[in-house]
C-alpha positions in Angstrom: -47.7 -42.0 64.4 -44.5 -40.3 65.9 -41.6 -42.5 66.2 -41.4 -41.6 69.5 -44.7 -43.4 70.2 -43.7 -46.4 69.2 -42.9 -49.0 71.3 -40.2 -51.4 70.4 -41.6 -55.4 71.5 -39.4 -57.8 72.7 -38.5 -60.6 69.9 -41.2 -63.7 70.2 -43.7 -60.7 71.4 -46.4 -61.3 68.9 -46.4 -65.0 68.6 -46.7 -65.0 72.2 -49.8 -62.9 72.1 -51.4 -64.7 69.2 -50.7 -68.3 71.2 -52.4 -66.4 74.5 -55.3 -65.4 72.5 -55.8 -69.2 70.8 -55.6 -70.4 74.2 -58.3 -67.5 75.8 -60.5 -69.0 72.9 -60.5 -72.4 72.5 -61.1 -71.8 76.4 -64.0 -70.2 75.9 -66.2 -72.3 73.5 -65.5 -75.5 75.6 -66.5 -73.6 78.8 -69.7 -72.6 76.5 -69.7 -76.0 75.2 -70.0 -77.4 78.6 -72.4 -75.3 80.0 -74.8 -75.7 77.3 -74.7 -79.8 78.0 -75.1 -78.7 82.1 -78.2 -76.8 81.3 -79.8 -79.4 78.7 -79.4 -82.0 81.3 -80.9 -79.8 83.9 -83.8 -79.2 81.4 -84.1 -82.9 81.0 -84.4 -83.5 84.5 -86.4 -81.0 85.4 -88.6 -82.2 82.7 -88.5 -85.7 83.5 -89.9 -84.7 87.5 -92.5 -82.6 86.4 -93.4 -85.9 83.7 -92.9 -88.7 86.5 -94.9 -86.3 89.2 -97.7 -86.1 86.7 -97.6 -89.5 85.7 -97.3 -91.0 88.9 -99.3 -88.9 91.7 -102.0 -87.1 88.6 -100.8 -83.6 88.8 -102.6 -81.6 86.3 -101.4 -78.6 84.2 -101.9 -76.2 87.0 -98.6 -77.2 88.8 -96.7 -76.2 85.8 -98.0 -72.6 86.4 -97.3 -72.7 90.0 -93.9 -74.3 89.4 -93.6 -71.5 86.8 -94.0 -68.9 89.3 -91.7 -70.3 92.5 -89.1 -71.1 90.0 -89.0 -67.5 88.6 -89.2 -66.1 92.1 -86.6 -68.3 93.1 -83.8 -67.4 90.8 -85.3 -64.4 89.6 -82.2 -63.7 87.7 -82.5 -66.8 85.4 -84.7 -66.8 82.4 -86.4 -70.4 81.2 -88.5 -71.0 83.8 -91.7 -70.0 81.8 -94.6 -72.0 81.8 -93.9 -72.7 77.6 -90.1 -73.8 79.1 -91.6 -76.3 81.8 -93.9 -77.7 79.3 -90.6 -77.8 76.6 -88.9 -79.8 79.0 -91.1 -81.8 80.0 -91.6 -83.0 76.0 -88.0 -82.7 76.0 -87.8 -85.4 78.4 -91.3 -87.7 77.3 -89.3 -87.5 73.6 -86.1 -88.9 75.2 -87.1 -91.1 78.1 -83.1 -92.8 78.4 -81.0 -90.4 80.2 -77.9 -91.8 78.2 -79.1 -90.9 75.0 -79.5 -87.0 76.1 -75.6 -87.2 77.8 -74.5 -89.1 75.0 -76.3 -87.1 71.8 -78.7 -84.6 72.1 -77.4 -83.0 75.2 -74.5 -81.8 72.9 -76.9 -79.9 70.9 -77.7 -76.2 72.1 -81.5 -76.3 73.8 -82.8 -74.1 71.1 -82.0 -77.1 68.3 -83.8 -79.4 70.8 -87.0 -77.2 70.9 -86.7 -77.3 66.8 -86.2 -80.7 66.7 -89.4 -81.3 69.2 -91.4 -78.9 67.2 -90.6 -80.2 63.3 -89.9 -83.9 63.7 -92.8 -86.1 65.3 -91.1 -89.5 64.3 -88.4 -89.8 67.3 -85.7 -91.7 65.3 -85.7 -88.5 62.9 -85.4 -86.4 65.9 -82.5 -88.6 67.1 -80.4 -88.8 63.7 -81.1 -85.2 62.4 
């Protein structure tokens, strides 16, 4: 490089940038962090309607499909509103029935560990100490 090109930084220049940077990411994971626990509550819930509707009015598997299908056309720029996600979440939410165990524990986990822990553990106090 010519030593014309190079530019001269002010003294305290590169720890500056360095702290900037640390700052940019820690940042980042917690805003990741936070909305992966948004979206596994959402799950949850939306899991725990579609469990309650069935439950309490006998809504069969055919409203999942429907559901499927408005939800997608709703927000058609959101993906996990398949008929295998609506039926996830609502296991999701028959496997954790206490709202304040998801906030306080498994909502902290990414959705995709909650899926694995659904599909390999059967016995729920496994699933909830993993």
């Amino acid at each position: 490089m010519d030593a014309r090109q190079v530019e001269l930084l002010p003294t305290g220049y590169d720890a500056l940038l360095k702290a900037i940077k640390e700052r940019v990411s820690t940042v980042q994971v917690r805003a990741a962090v936070a909305v992966n626990t948004e979206l596994v509550r959402l799950y949850w819930s939306i899991g725990h309607d579609i469990l309650q509707k069935q439950q309490a009015e006998g809504w069969g598997s055919k409203v999942i499909d429907r559901l499927s299908r408005d939800l997608k056309a709703s927000f058609p720029t959101m993906q996990g509103f398949s008929r295998t996600s609506l039926l996830y979440m609502r296991a999701f939410a028959a496997a954790w029935p206490d709202e304040a165990i998801v906030q306080r524990v498994v909502g902290q986990l990414p959705w995709r560990q909650n899926i694995a822990l659904l599909d390999k553990l059967k016995d729920p106090e496994l699933r909830l100490w993993s």
